[in-house]
C-alpha positions in Angstrom: -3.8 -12.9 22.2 -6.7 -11.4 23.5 -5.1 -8.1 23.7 -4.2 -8.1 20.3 -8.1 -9.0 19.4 -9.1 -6.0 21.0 -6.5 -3.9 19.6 -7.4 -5.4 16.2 -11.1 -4.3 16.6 -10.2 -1.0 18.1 -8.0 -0.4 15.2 -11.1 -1.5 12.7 -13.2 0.9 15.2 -11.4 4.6 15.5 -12.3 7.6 13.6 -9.1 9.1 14.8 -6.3 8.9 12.1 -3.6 9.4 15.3 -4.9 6.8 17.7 -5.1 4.5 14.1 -1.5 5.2 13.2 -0.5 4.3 16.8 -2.2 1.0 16.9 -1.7 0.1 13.1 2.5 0.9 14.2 2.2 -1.0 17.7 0.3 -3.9 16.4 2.8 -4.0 13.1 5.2 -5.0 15.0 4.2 -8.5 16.5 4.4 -9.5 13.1 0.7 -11.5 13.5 -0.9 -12.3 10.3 -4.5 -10.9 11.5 -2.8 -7.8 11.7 -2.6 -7.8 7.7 -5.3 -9.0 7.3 -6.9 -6.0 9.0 -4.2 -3.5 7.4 -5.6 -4.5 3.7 -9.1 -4.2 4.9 -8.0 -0.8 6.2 -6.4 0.7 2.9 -9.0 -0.6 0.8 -11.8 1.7 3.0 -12.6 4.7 0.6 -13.1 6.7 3.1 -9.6 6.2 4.8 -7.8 7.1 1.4 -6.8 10.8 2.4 -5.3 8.8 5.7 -4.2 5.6 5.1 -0.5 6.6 4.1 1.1 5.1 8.0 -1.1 2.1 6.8 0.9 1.1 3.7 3.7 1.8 5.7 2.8 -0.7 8.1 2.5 -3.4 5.5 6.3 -4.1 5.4 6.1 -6.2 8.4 4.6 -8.6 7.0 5.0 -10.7 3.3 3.2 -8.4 1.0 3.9 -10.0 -1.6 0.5 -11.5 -2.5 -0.8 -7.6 -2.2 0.8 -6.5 -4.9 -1.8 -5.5 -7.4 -3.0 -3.4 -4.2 0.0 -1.6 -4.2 0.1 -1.3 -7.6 -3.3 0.7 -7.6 -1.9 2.7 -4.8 0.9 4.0 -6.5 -1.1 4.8 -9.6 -4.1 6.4 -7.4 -3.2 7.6 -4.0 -2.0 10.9 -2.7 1.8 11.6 -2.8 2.4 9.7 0.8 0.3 6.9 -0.3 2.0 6.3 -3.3 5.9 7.2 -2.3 4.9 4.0 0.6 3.7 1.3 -1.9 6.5 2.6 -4.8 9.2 1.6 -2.0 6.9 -1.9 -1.4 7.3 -2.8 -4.7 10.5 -1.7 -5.0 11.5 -4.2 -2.1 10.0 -7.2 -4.0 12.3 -9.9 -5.0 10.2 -12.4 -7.0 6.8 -11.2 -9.4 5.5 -13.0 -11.8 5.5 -11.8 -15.6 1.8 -11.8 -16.0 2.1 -9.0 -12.7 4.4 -7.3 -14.0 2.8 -6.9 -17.6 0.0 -6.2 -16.0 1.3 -3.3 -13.5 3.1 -1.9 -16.5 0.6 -1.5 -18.6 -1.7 0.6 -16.0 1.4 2.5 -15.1 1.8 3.3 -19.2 -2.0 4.0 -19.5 -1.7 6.4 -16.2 0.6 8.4 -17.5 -1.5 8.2 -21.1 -4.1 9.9 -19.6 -1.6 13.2 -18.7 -3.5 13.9 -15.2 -1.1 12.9 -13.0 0.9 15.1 -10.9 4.8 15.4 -11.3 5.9 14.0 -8.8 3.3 10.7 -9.5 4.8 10.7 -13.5 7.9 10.3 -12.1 6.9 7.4 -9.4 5.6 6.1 -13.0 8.3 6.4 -15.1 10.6 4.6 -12.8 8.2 1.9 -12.4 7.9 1.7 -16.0 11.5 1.5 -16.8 12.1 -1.2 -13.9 9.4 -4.0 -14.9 10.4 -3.4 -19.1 13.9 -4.6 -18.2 
């Protein structure tokens, strides 16, 4: 357990996007809910947002359910790696409520409103779109 403490605050720690993708993968993998707590803390750091793609990926270890608004605002706002990782998160969900999937539709409908997205994000939206309006 201690191991995994200090891997948690090295993780938490490193500039280095490599030596944070190894440890985020590695520590993944024992399945320990600290370890999501610190991946959410993680992709919520602005200053990670460029680098944070192995992250989300990282995320299906564990029951993300309860983050899905954060994927949600991932798809709708991060780069195309970013985005493509939480679009196949919430694609995995079995069970969201109608008051979150109202809710993710409607920023998904007022994204693409605003006609700044890139293609390959419209379409990310569109499908999303046309799976929670079933």
């Amino acid at each position: 357990m201690a191991k995994i403490a200090d891997d948690l605050e090295k993780l938490k720690a490193t500039p280095d996007a490599s030596t944070r993708n190894a440890l985020a993968l590695s520590l993944s993998e024992t399945g320990k809910p600290e370890v999501l707590e610190v991946l959410v803390e993680l992709i919520k750091r602005t200053e990670l947002k460029d680098t944070r793609g192995t992250l989300v990926h990282c995320l299906r270890f564990f029951d993300y359910n309860p983050h899905f608004n954060l994927l949600v605002e991932l798809v709708a706002t991060g780069n195309w790696e970013v985005a493509h990782e939480a679009f196949e998160l919430i694609d995995s969900i079995d069970k969201i409520s109608g008051t979150q999937v109202s809710s993710a539709s409607k920023k998904f409908k007022k994204c693409l409103e605003i006609n700044q997205t890139e293609e390959w994000q419209k379409a990310l939206l569109i499908k999303l779109v046309e799976m929670f309006d079933k």
